[in-house]
BALUM-128852 format. One line per 3 residues: number of its first residue (from 1); for each residue x, z, y of C-alpha. Coordinates in steps of 0.05 Angstrom, whole numbers, plus 32768, in hexadecimal, padded with zeros to 4 digits. Layout:
NUM = X,Z,Y; ...
This chain:
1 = 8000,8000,8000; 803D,8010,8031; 805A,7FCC,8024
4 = 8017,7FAA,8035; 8011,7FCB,8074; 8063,7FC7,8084
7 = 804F,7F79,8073; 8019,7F73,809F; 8039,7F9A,80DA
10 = 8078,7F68,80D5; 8046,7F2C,80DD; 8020,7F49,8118
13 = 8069,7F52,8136; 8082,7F16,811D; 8048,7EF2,813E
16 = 8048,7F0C,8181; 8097,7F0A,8188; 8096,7EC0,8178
19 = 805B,7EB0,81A8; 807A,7E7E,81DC; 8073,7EA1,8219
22 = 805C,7E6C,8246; 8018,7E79,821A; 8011,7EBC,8224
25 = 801A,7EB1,826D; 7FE8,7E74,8273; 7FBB,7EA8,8240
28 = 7FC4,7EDD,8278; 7FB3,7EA8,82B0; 7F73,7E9C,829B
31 = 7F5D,7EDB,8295; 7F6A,7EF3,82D3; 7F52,7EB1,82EB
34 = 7F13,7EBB,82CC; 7F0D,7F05,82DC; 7F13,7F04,8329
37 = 7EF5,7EB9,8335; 7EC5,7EA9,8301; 7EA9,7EEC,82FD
40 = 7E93,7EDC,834D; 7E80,7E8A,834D; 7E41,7E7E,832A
43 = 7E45,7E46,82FD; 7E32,7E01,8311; 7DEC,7E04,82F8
46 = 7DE0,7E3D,8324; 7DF4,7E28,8352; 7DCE,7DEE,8358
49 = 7D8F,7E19,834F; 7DA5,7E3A,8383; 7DA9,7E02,83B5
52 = 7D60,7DED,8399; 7D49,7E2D,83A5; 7D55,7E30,83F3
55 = 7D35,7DDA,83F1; 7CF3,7DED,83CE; 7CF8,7DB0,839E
58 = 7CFC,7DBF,8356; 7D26,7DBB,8323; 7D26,7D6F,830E
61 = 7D6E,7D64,8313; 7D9A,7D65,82D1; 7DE4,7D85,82D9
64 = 7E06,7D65,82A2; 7E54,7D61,8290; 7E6D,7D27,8296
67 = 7EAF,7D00,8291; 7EB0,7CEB,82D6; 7EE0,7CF2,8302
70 = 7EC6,7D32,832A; 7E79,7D33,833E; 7E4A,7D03,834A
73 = 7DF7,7CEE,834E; 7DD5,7CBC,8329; 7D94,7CAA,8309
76 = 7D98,7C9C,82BD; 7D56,7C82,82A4; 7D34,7CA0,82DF
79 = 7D45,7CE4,82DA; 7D78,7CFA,8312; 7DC0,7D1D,82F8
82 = 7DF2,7D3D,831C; 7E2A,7D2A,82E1; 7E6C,7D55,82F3
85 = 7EAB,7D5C,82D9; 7EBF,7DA4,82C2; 7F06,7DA5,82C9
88 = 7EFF,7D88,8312; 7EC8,7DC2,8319; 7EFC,7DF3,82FF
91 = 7F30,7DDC,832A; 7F0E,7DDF,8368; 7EF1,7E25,835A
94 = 7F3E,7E41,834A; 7F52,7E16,838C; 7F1F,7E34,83B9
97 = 7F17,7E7A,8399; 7EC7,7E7C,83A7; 7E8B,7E55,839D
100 = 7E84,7E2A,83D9; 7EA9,7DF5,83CF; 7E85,7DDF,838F
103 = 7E46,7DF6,83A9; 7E4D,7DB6,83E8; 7E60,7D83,83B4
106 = 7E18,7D96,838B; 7DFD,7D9C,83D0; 7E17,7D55,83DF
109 = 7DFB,7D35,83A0; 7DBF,7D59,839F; 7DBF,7D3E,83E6
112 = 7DCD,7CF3,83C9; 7D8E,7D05,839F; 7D5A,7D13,83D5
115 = 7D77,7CE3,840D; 7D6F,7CA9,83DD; 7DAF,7C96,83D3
118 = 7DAE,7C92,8389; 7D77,7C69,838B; 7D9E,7C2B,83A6
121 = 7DD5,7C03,8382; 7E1E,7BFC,83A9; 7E33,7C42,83A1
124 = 7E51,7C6D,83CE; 7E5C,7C55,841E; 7E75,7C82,8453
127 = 7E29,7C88,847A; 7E13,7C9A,8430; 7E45,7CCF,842E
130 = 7E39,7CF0,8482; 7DF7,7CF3,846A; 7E01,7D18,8426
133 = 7E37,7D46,8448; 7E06,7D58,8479; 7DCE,7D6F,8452
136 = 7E08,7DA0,8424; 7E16,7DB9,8471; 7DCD,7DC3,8476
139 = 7DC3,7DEC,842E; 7E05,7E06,842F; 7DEF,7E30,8475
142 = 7DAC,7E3B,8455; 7DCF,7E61,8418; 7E00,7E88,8447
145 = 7E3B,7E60,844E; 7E5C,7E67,848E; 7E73,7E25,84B1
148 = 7EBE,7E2A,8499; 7EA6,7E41,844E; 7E7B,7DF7,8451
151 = 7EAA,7DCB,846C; 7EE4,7DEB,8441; 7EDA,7DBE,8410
154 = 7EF2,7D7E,8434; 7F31,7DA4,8441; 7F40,7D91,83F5
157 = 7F19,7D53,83DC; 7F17,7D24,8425; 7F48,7CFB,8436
160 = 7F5A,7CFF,8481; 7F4F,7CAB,8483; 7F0F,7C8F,8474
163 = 7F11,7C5B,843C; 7EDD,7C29,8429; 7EAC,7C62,8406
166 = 7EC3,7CA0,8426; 7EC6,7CB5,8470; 7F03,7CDB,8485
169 = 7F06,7D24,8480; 7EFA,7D33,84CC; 7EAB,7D0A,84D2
172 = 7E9E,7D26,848E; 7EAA,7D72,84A8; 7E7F,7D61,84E3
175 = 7E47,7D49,84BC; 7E48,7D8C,8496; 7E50,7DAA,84E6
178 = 7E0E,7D7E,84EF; 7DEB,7D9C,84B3; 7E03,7DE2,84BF
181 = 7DEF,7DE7,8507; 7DAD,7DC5,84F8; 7D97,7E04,84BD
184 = 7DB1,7E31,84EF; 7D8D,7E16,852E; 7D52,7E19,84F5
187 = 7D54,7E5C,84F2; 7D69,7E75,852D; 7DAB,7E83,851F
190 = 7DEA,7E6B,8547; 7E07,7E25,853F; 7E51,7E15,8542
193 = 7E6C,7E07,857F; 7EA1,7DDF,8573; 7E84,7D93,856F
C-alpha cells in the first residue's frame, strides 16, 4: 500500500515539475482574466437584451457565432442576426476592461437592423455606418454610458482615414456625440459640449 501511494505521489510530482511553464502562466492568465473582467461584462446575449430593453422592440434578433471577421447584421431567410465572432468579442472585452465597447458594436448592428440597412444589397457605406454609430450613441447614453465610455470604442476598431465603407474615426465619434447628446437632451440631461 506504501508503494502505491509513494507511486502515485512521484506522478503528481512528476507531472507538475515537467509542466512547461509558459502553460501554467497562460493557465494563470485566464483566470484572473476571467475573474476580474468576465465576472463584470455580461455576455453578448445580454447584452443585446439589454440594449432592446431601453428600445421597446422585442426580441427578434438572433446572436449567433459566427466565423466572421468581428460582428456584423444580416438577414438570413428573413430572420435578422447579429452573427459575431467570439475571439474578436474576447479580445475587445480584455482590451477595453468593461462592457461598452462591445455593447456600441451590438448597438451599431442592432442599429443596421432598425435603420434598414440590412435590408439593401451593397453592404456597408460610410452614411450607412454615421447613421448606425449614431443610434449606439443614442442606446449607449440610454443604458448609462457616459460620452467617452461610447465613443471608446473607435479608439480601437476606426481607422483615423475614411476608406470606401468606413468613415474615419473622428465623424464616426461625432455621430456617437450626435446620438449621445440627442438621449440626453431626451431626458433632460446635459449634452456634450464639445462639437
Amino acid at each position: 500500500m506504501k508503494q502505491v501511494t509513494f507511486f502515485a505521489v512521484f506522478i503528481t510530482v512528476a507531472q507538475l515539475s515537467f509542466a512547461r511553464p509558459h502553460q501554467a502562466g497562460e493557465k494563470a492568465r485566464a483566470t484572473r482574466f476571467k475573474d476580474s473582467i468576465f465576472s463584470v461584462i455580461p455576455s453578448p446575449q445580454q447584452m443585446l437584451l439589454d440594449i432592446l430593453s431601453v428600445t421597446g422592440l422585442h426580441d427578434d434578433f438572433e446572436l449567433k457565432e459566427a466565423d466572421v471577421p468581428n460582428i456584423q447584421a444580416s438577414i438570413v431567410h428573413k430572420k435578422r442576426y447579429i452573427l459575431y465572432n467570439p475571439a474578436y468579442i474576447t479580445w475587445l472585452n480584455k482590451l477595453t476592461g468593461d462592457k461598452w465597447a462591445v455593447m456600441a458594436l451590438l448597438a451599431h448592428e442592432v442599429g443596421h437592423h432598425l435603420n434598414g440597412h440590412t435590408m439593401h444589397k451593397g453592404g456597408s457605406s460610410p452614411p450607412v455606418e454615421l447613421e448606425a454609430d449614431e443610434f449606439a450613441g443614442f442606446i449607449l447614453h440610454q443604458l448609462g454610458a457616459t460620452l467617452e465610455e461610447s465613443q471608446k470604442v473607435m479608439k480601437y476598431i476606426a481607422g483615423l482615414k475614411a476608406s470606401e465603407t468606413h468613415p474615419g474615426r473622428m465623424a464616426r465619434m461625432l455621430a456617437i456625440q450626435n446620438g449621445w447628446d440627442r438621449a440626453a437632451i431626451a431626458d433632460g440631461t446635459t449634452a456634450a459640449t464639445n462639437h
